[in-house]
VOPAGU-2260 file (C-alpha; in pm, 1 decimal, decimal comma):
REM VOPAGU-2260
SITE   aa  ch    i         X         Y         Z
SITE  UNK   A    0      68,4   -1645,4     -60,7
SITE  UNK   A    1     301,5   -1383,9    -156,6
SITE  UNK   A    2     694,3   -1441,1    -269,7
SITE  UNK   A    3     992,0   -1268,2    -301,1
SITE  UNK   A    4    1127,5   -1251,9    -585,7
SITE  UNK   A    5    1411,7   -1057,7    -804,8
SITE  UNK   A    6    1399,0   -1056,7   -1234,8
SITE  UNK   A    7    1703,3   -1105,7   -1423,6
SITE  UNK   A    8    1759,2   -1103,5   -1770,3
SITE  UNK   A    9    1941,7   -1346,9   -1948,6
SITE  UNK   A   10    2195,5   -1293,1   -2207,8
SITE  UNK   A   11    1862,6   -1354,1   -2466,9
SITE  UNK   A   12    1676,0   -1124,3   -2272,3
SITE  UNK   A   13    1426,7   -1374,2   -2123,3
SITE  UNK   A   14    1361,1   -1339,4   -1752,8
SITE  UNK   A   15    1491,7   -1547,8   -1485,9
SITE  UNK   A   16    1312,7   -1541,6   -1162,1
SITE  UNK   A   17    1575,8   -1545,8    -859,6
SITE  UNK   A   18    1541,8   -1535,4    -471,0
SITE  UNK   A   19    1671,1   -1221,9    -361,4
SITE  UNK   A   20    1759,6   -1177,3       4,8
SITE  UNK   A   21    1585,9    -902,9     251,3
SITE  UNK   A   22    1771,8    -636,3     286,2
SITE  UNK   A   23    1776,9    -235,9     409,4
SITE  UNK   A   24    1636,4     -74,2     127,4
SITE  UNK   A   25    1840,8     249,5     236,8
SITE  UNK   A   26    2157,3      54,7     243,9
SITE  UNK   A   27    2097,3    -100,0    -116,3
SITE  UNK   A   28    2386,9       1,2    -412,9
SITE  UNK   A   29    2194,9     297,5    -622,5
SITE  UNK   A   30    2300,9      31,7    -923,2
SITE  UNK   A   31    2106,6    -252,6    -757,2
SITE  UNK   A   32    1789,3     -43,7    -703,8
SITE  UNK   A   33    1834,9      80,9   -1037,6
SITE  UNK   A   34    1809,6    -291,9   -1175,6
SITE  UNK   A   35    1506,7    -359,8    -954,8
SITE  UNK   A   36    1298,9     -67,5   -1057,8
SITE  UNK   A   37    1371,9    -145,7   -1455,7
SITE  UNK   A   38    1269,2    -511,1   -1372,2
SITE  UNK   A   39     935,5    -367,8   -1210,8
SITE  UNK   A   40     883,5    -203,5   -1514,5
SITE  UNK   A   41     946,9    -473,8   -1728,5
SITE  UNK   A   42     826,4    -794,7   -1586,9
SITE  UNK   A   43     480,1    -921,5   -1659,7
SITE  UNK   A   44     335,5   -1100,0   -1356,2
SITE  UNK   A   45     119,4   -1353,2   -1418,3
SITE  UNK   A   46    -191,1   -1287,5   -1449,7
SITE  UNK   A   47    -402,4   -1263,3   -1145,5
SITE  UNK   A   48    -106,9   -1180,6    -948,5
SITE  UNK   A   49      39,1    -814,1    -896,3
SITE  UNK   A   50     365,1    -737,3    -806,3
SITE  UNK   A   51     541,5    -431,5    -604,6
SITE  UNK   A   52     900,4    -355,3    -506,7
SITE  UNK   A   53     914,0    -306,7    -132,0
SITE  UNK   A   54    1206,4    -251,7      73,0
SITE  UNK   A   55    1469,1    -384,0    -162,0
SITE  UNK   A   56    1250,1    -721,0    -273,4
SITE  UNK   A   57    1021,2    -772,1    -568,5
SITE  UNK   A   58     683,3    -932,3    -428,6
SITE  UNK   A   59     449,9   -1082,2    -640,7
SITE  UNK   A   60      81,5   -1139,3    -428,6
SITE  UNK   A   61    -239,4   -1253,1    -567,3
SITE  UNK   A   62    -508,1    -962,2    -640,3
SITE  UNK   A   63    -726,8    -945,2    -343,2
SITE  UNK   A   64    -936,5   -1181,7    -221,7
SITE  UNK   A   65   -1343,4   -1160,1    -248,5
SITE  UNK   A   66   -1291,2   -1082,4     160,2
SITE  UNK   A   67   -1035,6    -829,7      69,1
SITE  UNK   A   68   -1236,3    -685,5    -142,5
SITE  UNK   A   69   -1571,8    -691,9      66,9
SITE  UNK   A   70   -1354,2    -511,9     338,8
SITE  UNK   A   71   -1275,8    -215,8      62,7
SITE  UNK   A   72   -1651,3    -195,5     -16,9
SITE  UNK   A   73   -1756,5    -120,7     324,5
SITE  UNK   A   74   -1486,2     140,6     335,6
SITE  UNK   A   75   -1587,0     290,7      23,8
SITE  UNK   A   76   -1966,5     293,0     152,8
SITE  UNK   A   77   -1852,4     538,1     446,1
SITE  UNK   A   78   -1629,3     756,3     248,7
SITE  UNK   A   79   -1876,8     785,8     -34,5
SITE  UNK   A   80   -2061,0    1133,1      66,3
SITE  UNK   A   81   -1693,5    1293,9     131,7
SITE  UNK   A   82   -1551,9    1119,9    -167,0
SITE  UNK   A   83   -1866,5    1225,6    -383,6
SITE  UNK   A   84   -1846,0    1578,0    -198,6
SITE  UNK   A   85   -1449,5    1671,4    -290,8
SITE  UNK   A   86   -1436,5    1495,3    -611,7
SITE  UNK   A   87   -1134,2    1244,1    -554,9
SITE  UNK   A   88   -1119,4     892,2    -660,9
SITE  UNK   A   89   -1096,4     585,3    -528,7
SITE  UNK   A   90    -804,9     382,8    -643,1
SITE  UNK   A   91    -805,2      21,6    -595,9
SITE  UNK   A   92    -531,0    -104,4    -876,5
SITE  UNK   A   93    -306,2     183,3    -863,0
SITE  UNK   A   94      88,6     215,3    -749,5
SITE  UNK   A   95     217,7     469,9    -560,4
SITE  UNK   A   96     572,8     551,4    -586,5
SITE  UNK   A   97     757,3     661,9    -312,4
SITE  UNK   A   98    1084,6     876,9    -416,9
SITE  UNK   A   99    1258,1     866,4     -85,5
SITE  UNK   A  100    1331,6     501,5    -184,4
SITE  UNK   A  101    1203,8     418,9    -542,1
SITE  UNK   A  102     956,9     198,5    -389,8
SITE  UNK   A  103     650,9      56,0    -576,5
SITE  UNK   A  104     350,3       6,1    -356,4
SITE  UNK   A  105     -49,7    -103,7    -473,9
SITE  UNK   A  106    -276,7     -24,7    -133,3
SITE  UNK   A  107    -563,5    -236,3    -118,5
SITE  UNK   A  108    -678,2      93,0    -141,7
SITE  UNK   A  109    -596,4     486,5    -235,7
SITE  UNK   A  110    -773,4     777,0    -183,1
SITE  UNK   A  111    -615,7    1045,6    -418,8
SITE  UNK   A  112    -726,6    1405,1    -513,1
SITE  UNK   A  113    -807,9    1442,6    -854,2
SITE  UNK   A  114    -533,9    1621,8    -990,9
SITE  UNK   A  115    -313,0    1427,2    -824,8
SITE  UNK   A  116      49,6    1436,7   -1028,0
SITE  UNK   A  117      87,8    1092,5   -1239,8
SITE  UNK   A  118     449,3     941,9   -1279,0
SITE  UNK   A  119     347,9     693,4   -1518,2
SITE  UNK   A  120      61,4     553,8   -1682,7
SITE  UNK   A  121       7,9     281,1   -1343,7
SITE  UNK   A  122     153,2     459,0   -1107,9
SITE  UNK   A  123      80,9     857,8    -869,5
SITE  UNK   A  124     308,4    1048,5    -659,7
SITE  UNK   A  125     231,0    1002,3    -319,0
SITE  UNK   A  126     172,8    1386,8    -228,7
SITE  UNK   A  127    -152,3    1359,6    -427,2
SITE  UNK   A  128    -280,1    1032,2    -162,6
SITE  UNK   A  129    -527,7    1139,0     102,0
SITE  UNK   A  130    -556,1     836,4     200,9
SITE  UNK   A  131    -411,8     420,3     156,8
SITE  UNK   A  132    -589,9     181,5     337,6
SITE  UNK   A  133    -414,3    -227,1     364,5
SITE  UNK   A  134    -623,2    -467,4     474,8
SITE  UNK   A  135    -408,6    -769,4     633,3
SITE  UNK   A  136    -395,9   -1120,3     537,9
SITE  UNK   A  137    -229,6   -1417,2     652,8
SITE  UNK   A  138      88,9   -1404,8     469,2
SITE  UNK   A  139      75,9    -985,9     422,9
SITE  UNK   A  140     125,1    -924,2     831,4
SITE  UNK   A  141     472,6    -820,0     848,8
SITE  UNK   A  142     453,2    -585,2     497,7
SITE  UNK   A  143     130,2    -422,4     584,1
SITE  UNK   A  144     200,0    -379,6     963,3
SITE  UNK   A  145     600,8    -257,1     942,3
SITE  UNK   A  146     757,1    -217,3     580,4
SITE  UNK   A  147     460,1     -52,1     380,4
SITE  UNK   A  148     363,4     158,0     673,6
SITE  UNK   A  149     721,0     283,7     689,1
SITE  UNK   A  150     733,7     360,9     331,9
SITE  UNK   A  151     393,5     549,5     299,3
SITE  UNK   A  152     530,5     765,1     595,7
SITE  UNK   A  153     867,1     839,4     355,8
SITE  UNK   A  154     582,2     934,3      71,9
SITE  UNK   A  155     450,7    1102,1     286,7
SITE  UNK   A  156     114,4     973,4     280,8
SITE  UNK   A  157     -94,0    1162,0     535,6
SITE  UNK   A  158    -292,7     884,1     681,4
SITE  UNK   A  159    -259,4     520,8     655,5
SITE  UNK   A  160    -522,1     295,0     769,6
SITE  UNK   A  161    -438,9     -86,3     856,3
SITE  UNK   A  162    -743,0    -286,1     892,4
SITE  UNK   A  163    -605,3    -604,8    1067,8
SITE  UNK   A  164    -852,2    -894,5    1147,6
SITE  UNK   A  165    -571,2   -1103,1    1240,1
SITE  UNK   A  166    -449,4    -897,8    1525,3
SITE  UNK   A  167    -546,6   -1034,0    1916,4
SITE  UNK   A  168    -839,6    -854,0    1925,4
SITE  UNK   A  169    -884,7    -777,5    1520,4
SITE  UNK   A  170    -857,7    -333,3    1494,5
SITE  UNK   A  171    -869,1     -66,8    1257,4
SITE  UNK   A  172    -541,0      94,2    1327,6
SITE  UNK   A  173    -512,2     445,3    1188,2
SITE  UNK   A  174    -134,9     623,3    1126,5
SITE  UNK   A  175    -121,0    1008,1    1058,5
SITE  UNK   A  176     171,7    1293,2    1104,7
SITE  UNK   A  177     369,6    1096,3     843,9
SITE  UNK   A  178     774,7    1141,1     896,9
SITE  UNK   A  179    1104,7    1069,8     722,9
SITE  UNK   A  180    1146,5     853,6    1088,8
SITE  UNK   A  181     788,4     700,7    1068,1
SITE  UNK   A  182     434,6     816,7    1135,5
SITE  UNK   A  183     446,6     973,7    1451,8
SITE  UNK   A  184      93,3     928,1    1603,1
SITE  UNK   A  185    -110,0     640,7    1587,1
SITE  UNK   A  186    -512,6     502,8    1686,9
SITE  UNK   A  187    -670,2     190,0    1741,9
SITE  UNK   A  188   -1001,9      97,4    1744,9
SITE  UNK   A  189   -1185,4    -212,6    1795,5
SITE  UNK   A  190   -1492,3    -386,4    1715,2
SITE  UNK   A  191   -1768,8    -199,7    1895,4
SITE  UNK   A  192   -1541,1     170,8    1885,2
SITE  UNK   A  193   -1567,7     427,2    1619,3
SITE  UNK   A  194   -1234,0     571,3    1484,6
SITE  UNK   A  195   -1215,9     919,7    1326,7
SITE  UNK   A  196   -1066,4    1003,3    1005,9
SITE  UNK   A  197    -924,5    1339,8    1069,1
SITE  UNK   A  198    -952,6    1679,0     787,7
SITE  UNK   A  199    -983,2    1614,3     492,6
SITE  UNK   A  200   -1205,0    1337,4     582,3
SITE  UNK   A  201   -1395,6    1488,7     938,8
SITE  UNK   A  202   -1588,9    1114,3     898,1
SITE  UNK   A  203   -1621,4     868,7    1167,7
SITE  UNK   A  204   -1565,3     518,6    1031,4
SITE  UNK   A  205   -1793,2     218,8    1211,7
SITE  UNK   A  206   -1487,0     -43,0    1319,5
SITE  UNK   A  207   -1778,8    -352,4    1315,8
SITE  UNK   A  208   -1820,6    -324,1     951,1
SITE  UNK   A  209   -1455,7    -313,7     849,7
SITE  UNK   A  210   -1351,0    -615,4    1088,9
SITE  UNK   A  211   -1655,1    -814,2     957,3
C-alpha cells in the first residue's frame, strides 16, 4: 500500500508526518516545492519502504514485491546480451530526478548508460536513462499509468515501459518520442505478441514472460 505523505519539522527539528493534498505539481509555490525536495532529502523512511516525491506529494511504497521483482528478472534476462554488449547498468534502487519539476522518481527499473551524469550520491539525471520500466500493482495504477509516465516524458526519458498485469487483458505497454506535453507515441502488446524495443535496444521482448 502506498501513502501520501508530506514531512514537517517541528520547532525541535523532529519530523511530523502530515497529509498533504494532490495537487498540480506545475502550479505548486517554488517555496513549497522547495520544502518538499529538502524533506526528500532529509527524511528516513522506514526501513523496507522507499519514498519519492511525485507530482507535488511525498509517497512512501514498500520495496517491491518478490512478484515485482520476478517481473524485473525476466526483463533483465532479455536485455542481458544488449546490456552486456553496450556496457550500461541496470538500476533497480536508483532515483531519477526530473528538473522540469524537481521530481524524485525510483523505476522498478532503469536502464542508464554508464557515464550517465550523477546529481547526488542516490540519485541520475534523466538524459543518461535508456530505459525505466514500472511494473503495476494494485495500489501503484494511477502513478505508474498517468503521473510517472508524464514525468519521465518531462525528463525526457526516451522509452518507458509499463508492464501492467492488472489491465483488462494484462499488456506490456511501451511509451517513446518523450515530450514536454507527454510521450507522443505509444505500443501495446499482449500475452502471446512480441513488442520491440526500438535503437538503442533493436531487441524484441517476449510479452508471456513479463505478464507471467
Amino acid at each position: 500500500m502506498e501513502v501520501s505523505v508530506a514531512v514537517l519539522a517541528n520547532t525541535e527539528g523532529k519530523a511530523q508526518i502530515m497529509a498533504l493534498p494532490a495537487g498540480n505539481l506545475a502550479a505548486a509555490a517554488a517555496g513549497e516545492l522547495a520544502q518538499l525536495e529538502q524533506l526528500w532529502y532529509e527524511f528516513e523512511p522506514p526501513e523496507g519502504t522507499r519514498l519519492e516525491l511525485i507530482d507535488g506529494e511525498l509517497v512512501m511504497s514498500p520495496t517491491p514485491s518478490l512478484g515485482h521483482s520476478q517481473v524485473i528478472d525476466a526483463m533483465l534476462n532479455q536485455l542481458f546480451e544488449v546490456k552486456r554488449r553496450h556496457d550500461w547498468i541496470a538500476h533497480t534502487k536508483v532515483t531519477v530526478r526530473i528538473p522540469a519539476t524537481r521530481e524524485r522518481l525510483i523505476p522498478d527499473l532503469a536502464i542508464a548508460a554508464r557515464e550517465a551524469r550523477q546529481l547526488s550520491e542516490w540519485e541520475l539525471a534523466p538524459e543518461g536513462v535508456l530505459l525505466a520500466v514500472e511494473v503495476v500493482s494494485p495500489s501503484s495504477g494511477r502513478r505508474d499509468r498517468e503521473l510517472k509516465r508524464r514525468a519521465y516524458a518531462q525528463g525526457p526519458v526516451p522509452l518507458y515501459l509499463l508492464i501492467d498485469p492488472f489491465a483488462g487483458p494484462p499488456a506490456v505497454t511501451l511509451f517513446s518520442q518523450p515530450s514536454q506535453d507527454g510521450y507522443r507515441h505509444q505500443q501495446s502488446a499482449f500475452a502471446q505478441q512480441p513488442l520491440r524495443l526500438p535503437e538503442p535496444f533493436d531487441v524484441d521482448l517476449n510479452i508471456a514472460r513479463l505478464l507471467g
